[in-house]
VMD Tcl script that builds the backbone (N, CA, C; Angstrom):
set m [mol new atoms 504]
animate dup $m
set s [atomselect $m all]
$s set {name element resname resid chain x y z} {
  {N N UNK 1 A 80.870 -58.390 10.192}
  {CA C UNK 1 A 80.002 -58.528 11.347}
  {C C UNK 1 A 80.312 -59.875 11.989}
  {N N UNK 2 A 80.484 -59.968 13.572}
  {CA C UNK 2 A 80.673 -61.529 14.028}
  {C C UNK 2 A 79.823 -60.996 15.132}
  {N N UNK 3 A 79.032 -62.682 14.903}
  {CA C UNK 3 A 78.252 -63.041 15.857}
  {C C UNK 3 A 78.406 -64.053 16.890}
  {N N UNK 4 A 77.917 -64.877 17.283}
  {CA C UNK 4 A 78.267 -65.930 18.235}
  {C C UNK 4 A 77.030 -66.963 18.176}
  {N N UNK 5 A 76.437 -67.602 18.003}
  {CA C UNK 5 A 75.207 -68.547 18.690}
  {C C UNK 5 A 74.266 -68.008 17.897}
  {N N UNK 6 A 74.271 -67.589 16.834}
  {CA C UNK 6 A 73.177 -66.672 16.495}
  {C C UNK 6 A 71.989 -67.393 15.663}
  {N N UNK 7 A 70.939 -67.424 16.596}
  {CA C UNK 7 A 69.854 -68.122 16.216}
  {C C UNK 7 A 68.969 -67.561 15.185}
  {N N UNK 8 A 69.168 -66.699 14.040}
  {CA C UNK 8 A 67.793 -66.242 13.418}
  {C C UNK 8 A 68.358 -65.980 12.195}
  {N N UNK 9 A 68.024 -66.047 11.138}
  {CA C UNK 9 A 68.307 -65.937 10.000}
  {C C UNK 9 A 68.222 -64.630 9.144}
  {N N UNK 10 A 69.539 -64.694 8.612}
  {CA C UNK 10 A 69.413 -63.390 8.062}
  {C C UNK 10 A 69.810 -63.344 6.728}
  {N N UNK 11 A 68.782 -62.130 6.304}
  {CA C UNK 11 A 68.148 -61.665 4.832}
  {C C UNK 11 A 69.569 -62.032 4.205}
  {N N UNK 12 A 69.620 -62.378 3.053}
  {CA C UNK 12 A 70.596 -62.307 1.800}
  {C C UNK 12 A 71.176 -61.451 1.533}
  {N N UNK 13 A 69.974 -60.325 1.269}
  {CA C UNK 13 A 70.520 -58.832 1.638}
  {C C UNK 13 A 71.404 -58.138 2.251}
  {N N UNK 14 A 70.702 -58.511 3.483}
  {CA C UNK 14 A 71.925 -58.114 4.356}
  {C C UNK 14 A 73.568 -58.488 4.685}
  {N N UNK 15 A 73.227 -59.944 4.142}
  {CA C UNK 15 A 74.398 -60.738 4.243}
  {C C UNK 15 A 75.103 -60.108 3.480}
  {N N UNK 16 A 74.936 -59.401 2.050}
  {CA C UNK 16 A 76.065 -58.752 1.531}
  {C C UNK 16 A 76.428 -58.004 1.602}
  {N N UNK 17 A 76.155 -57.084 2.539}
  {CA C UNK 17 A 76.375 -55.928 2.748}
  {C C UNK 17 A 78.057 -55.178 3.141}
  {N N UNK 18 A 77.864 -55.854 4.709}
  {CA C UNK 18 A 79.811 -56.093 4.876}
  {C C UNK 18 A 80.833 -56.477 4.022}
  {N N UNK 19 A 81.944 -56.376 4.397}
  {CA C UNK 19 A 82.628 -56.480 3.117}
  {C C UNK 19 A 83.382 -57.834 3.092}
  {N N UNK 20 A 83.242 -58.261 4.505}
  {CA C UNK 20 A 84.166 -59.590 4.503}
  {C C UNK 20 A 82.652 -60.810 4.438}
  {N N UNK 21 A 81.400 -60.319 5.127}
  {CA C UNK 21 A 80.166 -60.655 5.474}
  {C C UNK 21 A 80.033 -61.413 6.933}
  {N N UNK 22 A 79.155 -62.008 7.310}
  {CA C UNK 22 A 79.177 -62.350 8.782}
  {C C UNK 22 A 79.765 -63.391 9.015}
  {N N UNK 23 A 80.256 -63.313 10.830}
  {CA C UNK 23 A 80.862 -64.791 10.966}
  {C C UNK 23 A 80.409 -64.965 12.001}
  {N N UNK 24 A 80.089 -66.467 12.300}
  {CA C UNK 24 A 79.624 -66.684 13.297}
  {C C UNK 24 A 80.626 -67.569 14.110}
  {N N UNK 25 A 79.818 -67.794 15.214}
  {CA C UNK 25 A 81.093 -68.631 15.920}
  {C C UNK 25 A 80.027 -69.806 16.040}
  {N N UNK 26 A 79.953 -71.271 16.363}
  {CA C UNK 26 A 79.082 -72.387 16.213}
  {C C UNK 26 A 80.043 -73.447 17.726}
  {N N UNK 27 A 78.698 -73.642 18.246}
  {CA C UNK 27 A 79.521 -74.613 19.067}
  {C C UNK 27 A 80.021 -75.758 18.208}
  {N N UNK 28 A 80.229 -76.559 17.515}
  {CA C UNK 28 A 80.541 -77.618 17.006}
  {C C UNK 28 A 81.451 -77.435 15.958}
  {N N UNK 29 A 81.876 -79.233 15.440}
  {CA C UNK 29 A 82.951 -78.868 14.349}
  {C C UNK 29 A 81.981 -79.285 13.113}
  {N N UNK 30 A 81.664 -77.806 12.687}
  {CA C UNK 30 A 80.741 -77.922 11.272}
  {C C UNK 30 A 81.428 -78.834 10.396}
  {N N UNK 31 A 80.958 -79.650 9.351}
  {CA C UNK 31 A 79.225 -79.803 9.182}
  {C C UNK 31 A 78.807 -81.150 10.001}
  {N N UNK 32 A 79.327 -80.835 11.519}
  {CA C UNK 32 A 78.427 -82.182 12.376}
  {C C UNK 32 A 77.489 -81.273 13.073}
  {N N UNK 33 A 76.555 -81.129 13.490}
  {CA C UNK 33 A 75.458 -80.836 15.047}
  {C C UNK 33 A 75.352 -79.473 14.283}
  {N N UNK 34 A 75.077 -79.244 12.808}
  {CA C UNK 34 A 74.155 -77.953 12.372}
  {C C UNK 34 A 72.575 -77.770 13.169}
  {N N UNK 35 A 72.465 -76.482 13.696}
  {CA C UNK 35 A 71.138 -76.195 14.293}
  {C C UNK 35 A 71.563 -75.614 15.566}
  {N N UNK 36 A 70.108 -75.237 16.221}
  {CA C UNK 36 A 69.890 -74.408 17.304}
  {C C UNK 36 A 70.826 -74.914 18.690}
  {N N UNK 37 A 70.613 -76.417 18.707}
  {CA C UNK 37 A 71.532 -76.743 20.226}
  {C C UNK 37 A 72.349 -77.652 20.183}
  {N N UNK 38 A 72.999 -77.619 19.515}
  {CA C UNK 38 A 74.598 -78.370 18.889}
  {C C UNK 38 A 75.510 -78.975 20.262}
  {N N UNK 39 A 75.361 -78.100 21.405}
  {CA C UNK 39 A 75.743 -78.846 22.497}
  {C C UNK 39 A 74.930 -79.991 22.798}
  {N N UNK 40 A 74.147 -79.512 23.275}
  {CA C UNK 40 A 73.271 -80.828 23.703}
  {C C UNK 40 A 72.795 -82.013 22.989}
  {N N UNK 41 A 73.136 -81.860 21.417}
  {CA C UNK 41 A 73.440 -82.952 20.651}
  {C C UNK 41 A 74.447 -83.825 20.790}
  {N N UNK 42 A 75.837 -83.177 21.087}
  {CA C UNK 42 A 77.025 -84.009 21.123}
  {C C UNK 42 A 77.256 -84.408 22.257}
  {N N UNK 43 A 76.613 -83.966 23.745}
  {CA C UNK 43 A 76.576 -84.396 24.753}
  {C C UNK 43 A 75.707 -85.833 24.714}
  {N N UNK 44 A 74.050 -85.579 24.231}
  {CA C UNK 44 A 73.505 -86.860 24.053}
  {C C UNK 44 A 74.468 -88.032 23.158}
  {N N UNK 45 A 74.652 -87.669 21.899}
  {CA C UNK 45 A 75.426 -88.566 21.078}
  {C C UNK 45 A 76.763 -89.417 22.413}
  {N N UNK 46 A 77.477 -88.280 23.341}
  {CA C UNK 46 A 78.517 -89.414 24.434}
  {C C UNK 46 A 79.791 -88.608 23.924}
  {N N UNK 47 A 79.427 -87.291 22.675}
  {CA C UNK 47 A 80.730 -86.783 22.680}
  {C C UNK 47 A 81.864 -86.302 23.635}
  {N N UNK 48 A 83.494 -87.215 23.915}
  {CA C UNK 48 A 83.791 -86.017 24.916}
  {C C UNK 48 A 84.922 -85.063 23.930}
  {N N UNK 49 A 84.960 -85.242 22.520}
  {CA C UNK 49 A 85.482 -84.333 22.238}
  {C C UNK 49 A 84.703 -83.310 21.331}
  {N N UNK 50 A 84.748 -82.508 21.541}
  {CA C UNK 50 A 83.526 -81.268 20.494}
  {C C UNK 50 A 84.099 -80.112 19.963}
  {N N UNK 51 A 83.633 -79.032 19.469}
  {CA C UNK 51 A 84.660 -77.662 19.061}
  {C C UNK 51 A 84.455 -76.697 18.782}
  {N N UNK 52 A 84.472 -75.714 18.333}
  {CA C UNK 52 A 84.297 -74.670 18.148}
  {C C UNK 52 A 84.332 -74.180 16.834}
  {N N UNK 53 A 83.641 -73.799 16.120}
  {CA C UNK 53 A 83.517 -73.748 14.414}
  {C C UNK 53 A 83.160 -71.537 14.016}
  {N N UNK 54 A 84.171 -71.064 13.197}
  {CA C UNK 54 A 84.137 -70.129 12.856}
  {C C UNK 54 A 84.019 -69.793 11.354}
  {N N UNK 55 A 82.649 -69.954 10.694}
  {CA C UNK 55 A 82.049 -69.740 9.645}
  {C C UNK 55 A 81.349 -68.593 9.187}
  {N N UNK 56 A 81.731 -68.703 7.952}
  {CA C UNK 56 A 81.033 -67.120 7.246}
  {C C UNK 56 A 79.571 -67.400 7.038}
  {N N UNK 57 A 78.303 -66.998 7.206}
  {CA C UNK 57 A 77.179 -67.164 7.414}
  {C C UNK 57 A 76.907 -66.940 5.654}
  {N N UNK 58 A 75.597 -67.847 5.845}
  {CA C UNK 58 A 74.866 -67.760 4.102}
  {C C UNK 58 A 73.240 -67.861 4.220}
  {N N UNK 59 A 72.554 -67.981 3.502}
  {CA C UNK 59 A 70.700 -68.194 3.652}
  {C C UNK 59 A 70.783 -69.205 4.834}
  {N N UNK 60 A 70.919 -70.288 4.604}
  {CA C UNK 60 A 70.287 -71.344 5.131}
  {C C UNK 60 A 71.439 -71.624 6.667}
  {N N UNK 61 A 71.352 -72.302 7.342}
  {CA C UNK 61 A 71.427 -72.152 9.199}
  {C C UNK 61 A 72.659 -73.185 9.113}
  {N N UNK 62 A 73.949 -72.668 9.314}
  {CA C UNK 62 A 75.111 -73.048 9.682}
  {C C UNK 62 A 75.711 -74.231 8.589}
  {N N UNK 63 A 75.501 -73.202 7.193}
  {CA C UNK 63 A 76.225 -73.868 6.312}
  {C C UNK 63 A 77.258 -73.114 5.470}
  {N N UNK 64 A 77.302 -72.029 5.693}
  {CA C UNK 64 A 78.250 -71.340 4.911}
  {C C UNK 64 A 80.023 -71.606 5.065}
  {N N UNK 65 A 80.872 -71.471 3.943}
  {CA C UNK 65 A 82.192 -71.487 4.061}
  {C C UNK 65 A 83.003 -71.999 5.941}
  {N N UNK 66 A 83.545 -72.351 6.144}
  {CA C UNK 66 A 84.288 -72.483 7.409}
  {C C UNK 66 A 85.560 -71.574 7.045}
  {N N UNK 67 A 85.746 -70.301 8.161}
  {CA C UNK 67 A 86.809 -70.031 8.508}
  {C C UNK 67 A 88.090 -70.393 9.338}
  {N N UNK 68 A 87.688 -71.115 10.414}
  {CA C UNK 68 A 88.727 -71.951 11.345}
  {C C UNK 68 A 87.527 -73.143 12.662}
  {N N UNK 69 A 88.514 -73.856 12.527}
  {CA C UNK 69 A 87.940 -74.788 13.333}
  {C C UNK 69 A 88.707 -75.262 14.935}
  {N N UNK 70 A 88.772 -75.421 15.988}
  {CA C UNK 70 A 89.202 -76.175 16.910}
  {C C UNK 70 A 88.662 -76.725 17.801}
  {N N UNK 71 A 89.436 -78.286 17.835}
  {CA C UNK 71 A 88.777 -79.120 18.887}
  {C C UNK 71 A 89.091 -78.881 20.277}
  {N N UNK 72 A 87.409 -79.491 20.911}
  {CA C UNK 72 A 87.713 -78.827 22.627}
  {C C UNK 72 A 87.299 -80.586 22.931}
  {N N UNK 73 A 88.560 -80.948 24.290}
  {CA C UNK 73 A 87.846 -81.798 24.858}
  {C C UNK 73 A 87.234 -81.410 26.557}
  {N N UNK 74 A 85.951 -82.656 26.203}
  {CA C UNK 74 A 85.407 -81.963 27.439}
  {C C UNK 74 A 86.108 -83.213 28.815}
  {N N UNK 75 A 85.941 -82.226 30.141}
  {CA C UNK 75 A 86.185 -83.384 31.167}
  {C C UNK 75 A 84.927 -84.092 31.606}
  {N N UNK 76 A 85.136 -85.210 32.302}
  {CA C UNK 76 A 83.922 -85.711 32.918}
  {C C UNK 76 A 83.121 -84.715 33.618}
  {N N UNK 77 A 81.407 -85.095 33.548}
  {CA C UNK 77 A 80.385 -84.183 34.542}
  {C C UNK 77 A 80.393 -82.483 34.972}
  {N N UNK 78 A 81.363 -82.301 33.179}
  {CA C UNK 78 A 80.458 -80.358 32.909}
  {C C UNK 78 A 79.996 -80.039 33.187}
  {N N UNK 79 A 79.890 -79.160 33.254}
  {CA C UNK 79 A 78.570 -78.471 33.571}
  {C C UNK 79 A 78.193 -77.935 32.311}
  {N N UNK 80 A 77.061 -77.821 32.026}
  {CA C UNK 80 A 76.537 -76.663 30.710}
  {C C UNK 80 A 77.417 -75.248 31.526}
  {N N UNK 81 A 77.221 -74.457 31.658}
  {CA C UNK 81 A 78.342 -73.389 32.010}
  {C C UNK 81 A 79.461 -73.273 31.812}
  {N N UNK 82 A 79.981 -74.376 32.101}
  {CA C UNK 82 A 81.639 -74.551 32.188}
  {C C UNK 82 A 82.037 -74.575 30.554}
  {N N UNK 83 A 81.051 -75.637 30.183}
  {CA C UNK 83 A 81.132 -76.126 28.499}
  {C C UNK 83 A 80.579 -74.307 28.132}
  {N N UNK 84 A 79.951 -73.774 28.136}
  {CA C UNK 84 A 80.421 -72.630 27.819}
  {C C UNK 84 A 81.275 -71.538 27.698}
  {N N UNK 85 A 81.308 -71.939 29.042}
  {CA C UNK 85 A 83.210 -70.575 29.224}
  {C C UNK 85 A 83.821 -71.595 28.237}
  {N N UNK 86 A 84.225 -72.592 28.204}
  {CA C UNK 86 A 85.387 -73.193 27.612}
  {C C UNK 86 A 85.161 -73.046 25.725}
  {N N UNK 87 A 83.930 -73.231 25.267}
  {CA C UNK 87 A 83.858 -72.977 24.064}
  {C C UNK 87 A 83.687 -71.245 23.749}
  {N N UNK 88 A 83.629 -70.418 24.782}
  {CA C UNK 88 A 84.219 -68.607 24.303}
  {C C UNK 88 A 85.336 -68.543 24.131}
  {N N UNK 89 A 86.135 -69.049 24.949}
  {CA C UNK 89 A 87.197 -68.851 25.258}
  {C C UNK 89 A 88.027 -69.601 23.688}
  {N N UNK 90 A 87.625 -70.361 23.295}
  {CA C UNK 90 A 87.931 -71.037 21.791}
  {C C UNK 90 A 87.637 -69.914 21.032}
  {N N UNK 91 A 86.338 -69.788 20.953}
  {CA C UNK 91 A 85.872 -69.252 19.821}
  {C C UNK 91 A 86.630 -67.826 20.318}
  {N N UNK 92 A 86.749 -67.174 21.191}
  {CA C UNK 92 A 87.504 -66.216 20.933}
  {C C UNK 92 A 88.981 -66.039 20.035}
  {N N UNK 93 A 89.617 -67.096 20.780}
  {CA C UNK 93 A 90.646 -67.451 19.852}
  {C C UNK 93 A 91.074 -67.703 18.329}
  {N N UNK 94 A 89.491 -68.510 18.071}
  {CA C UNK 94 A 89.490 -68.139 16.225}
  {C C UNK 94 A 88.934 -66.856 16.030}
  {N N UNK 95 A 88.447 -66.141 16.412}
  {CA C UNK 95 A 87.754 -64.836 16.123}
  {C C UNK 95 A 89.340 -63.944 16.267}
  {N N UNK 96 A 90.000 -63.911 17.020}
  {CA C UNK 96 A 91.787 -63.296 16.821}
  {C C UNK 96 A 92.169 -63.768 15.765}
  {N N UNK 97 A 92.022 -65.151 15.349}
  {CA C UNK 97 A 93.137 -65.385 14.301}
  {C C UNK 97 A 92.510 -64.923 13.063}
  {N N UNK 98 A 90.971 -65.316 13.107}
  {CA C UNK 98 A 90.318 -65.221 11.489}
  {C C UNK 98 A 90.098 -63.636 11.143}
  {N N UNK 99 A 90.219 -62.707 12.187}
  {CA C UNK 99 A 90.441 -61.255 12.132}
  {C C UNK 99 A 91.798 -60.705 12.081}
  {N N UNK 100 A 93.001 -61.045 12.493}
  {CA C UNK 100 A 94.343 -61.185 11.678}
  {C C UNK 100 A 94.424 -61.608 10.369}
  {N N UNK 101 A 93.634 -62.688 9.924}
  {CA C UNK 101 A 93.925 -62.834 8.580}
  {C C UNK 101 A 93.367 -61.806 7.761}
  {N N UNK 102 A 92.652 -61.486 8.299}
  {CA C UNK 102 A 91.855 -60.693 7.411}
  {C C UNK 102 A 92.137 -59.098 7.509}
  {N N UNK 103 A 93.062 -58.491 8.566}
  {CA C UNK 103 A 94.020 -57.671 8.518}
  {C C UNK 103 A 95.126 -57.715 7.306}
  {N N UNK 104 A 95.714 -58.829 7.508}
  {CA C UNK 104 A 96.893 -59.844 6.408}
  {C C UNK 104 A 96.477 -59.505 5.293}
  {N N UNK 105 A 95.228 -59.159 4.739}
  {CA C UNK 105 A 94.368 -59.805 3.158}
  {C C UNK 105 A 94.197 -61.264 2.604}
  {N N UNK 106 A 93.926 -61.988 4.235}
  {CA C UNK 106 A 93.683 -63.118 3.790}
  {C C UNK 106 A 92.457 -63.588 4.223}
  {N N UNK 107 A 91.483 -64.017 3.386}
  {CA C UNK 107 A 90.065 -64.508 3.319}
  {C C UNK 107 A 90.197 -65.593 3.825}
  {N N UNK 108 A 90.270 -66.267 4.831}
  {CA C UNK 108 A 89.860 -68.045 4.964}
  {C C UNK 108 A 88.707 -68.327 4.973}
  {N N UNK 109 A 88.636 -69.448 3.567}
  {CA C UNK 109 A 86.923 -69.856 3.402}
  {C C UNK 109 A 87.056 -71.488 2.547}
  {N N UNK 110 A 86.876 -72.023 3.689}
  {CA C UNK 110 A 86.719 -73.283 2.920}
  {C C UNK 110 A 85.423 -73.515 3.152}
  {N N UNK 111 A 84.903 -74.237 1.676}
  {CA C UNK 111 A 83.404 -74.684 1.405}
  {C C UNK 111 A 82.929 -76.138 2.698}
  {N N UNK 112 A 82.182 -76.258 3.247}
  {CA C UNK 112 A 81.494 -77.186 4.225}
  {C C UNK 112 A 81.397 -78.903 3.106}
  {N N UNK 113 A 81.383 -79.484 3.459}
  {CA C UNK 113 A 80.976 -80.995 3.012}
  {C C UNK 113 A 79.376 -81.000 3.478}
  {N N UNK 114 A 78.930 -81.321 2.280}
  {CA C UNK 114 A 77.163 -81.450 2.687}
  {C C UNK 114 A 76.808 -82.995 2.989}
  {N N UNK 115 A 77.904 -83.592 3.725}
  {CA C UNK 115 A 77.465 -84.936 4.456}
  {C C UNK 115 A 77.661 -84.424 5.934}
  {N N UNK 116 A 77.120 -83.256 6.259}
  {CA C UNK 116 A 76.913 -83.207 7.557}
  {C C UNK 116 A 75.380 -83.152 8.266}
  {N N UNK 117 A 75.397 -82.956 9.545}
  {CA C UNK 117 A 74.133 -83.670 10.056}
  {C C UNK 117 A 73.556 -82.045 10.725}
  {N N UNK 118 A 72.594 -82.288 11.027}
  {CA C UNK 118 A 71.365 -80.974 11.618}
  {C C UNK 118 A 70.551 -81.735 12.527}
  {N N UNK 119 A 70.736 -80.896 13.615}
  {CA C UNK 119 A 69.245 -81.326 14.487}
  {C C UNK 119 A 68.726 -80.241 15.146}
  {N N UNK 120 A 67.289 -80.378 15.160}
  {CA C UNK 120 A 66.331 -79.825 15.379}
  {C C UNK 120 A 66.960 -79.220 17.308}
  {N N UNK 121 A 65.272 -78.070 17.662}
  {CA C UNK 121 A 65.418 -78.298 18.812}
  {C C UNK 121 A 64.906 -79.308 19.621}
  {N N UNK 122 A 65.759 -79.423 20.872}
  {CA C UNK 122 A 65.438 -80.969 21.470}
  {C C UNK 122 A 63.878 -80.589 22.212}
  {N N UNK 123 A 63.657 -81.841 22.325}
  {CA C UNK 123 A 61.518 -82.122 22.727}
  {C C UNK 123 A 62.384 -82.724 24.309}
  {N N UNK 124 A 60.837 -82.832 25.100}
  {CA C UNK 124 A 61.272 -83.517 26.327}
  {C C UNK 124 A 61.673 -85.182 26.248}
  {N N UNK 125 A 61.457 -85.911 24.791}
  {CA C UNK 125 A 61.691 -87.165 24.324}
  {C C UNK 125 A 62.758 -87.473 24.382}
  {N N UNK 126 A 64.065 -85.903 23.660}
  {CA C UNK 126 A 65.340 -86.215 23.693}
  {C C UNK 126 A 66.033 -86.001 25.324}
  {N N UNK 127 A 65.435 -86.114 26.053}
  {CA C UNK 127 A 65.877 -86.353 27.269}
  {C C UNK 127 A 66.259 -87.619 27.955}
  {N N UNK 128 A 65.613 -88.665 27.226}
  {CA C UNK 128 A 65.087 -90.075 27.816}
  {C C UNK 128 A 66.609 -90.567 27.419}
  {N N UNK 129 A 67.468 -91.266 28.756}
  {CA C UNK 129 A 68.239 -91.910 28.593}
  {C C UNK 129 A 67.989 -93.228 28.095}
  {N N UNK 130 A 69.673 -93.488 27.659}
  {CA C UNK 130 A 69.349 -95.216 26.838}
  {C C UNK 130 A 69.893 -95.899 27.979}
  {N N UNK 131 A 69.723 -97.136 28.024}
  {CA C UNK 131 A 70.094 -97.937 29.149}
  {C C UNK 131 A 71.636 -98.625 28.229}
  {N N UNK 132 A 71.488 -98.726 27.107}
  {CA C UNK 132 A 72.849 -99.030 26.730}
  {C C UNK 132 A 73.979 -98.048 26.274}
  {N N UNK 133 A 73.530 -96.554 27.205}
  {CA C UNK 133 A 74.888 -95.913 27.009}
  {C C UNK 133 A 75.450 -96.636 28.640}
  {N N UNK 134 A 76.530 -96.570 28.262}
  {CA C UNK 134 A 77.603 -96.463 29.614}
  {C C UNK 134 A 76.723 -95.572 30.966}
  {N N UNK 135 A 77.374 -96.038 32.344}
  {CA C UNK 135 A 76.892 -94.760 33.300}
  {C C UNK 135 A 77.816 -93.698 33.208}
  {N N UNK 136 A 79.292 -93.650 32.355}
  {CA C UNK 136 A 79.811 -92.255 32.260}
  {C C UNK 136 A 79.125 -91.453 30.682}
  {N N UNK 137 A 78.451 -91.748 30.142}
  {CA C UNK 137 A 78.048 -91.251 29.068}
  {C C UNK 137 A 77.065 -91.065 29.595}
  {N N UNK 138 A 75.852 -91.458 30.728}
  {CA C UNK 138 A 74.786 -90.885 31.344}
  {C C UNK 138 A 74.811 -89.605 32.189}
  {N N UNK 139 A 76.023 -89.894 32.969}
  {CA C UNK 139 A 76.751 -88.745 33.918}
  {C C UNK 139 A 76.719 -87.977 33.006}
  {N N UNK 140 A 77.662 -87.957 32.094}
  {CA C UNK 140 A 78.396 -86.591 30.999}
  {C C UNK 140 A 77.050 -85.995 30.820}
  {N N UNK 141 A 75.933 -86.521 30.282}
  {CA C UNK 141 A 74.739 -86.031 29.279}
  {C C UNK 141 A 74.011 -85.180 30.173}
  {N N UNK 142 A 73.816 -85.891 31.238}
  {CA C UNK 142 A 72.722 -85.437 32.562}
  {C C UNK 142 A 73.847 -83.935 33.442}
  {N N UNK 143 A 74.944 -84.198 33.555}
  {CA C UNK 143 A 75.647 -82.921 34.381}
  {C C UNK 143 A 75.882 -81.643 33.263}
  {N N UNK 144 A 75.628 -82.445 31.722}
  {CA C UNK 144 A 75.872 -80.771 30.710}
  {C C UNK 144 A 74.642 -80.243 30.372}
  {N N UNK 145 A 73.064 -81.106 30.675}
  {CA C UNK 145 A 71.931 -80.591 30.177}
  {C C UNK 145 A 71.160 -80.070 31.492}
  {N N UNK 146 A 71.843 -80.172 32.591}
  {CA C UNK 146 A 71.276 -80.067 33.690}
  {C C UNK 146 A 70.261 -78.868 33.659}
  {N N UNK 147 A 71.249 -77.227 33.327}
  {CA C UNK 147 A 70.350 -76.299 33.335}
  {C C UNK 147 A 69.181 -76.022 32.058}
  {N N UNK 148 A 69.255 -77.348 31.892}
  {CA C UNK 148 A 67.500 -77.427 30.654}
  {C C UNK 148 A 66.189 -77.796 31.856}
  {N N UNK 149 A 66.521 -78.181 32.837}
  {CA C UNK 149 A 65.907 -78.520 34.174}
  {C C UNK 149 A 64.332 -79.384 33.677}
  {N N UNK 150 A 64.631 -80.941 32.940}
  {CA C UNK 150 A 64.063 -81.689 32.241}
  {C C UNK 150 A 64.902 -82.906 33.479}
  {N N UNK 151 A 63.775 -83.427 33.476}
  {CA C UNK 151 A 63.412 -84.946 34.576}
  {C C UNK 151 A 64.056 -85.654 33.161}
  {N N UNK 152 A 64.678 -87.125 33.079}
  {CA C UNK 152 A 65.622 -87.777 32.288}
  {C C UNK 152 A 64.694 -88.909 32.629}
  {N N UNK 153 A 63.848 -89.607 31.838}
  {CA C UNK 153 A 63.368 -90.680 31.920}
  {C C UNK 153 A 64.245 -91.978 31.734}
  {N N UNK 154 A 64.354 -93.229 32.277}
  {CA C UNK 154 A 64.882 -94.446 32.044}
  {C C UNK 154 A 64.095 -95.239 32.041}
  {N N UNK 155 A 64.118 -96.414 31.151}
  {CA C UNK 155 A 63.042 -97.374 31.360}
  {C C UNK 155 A 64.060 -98.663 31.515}
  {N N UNK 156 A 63.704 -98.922 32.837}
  {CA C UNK 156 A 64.657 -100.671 33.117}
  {C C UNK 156 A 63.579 -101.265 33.601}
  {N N UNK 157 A 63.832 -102.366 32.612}
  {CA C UNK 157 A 63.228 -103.883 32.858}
  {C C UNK 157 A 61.825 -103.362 32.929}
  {N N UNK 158 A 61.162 -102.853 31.721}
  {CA C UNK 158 A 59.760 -102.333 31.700}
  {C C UNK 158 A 59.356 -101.417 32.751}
  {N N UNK 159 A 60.399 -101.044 33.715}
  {CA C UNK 159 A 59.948 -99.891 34.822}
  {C C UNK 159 A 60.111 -98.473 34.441}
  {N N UNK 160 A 59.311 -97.130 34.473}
  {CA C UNK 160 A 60.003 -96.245 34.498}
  {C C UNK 160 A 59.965 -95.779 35.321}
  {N N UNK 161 A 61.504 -94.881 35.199}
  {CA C UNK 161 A 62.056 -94.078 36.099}
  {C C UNK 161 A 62.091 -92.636 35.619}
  {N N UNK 162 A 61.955 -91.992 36.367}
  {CA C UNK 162 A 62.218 -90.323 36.325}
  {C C UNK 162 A 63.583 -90.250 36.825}
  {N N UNK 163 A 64.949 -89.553 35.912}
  {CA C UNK 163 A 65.869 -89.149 37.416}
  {C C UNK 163 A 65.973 -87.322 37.181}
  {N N UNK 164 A 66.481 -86.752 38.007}
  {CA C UNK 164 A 66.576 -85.815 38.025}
  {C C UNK 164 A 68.249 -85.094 38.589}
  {N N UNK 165 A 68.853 -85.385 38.674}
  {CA C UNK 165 A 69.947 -85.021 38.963}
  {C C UNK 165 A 70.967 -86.398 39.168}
  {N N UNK 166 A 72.734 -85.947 38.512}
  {CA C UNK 166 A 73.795 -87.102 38.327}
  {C C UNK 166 A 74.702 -86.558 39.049}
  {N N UNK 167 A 74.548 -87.342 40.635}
  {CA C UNK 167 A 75.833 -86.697 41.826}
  {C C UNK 167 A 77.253 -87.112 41.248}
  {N N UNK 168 A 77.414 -88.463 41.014}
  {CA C UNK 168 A 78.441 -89.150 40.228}
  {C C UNK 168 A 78.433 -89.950 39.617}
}
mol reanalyze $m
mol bondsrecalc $m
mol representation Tube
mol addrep $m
């Protein structure tokens, strides 16, 4: 069974059922940005390189075995959209290869490193820019979260600001 983004957890049970079991596709390069919005983590963090992660699913939320991994870099002022086509278009690509192998009789499953990180879903808090990222790490964050359609608070020099949209 392959899934893509798949937010909900599934029974144990079921997981064994298939014979190879499920794979998902993960925006990120597991085990960094485990959880529900893995983009918008590595966008806040100032990532411009991120990836596409093709793992065999287990109980618990984007920790099972890794089947293939590749890095995507992003260009300046993405769009969330764009950063989508561009991470299908990956993950399609491991979903060809890790389904050839497995034509082949070859299982790819390497075990995850449990020094990786998880985050929650984001609150309207994780919106609030820092004044000591860069203005291209503000751009990047604000043009890939845009369609979350969340006002980006700044606070300079004890003032706040609301912004709402990053022309350049």
């Amino acid at each position: 069974v392959c899934v893509a983004c798949f937010p909900w957890r599934i029974p144990t049970s079921l997981l064994a059922l298939p014979t190879y079991g499920f794979l998902n596709l993960h925006p990120s390069l597991l085990p960094a940005h485990r959880g529900p919005a893995p983009l918008f983590w590595q966008l806040r963090a100032g990532l411009r390189t991120i990836g596409v992660t093709a793992h065999w699913m287990d109980p618990d939320f984007d920790t099972g075995p890794l089947a293939a991994q590749r890095p995507l870099v992003l260009p300046d002022g993405v769009s969330a959209a764009e950063i989508d086509r561009r991470c299908a278009a990956v993950g399609a690509s491991l979903l060809r290869m890790v389904l050839q192998q497995l034509a082949q009789g070859v299982v790819p499953r390497q075990h995850q490193l449990h020094a990786g990180s998880h985050q929650s879903w984001p609150t309207a808090a994780a919106f609030r820019l820092d004044c000591q990222w860069s203005g291209q790490h503000a751009y990047n964050f604000m043009r890939g979260t845009a369609d979350w359609q969340q006002p980006y608070p700044l606070d300079v020099a004890g003032e706040e600001l609301w912004l709402r949209t990053a022309l350049r």
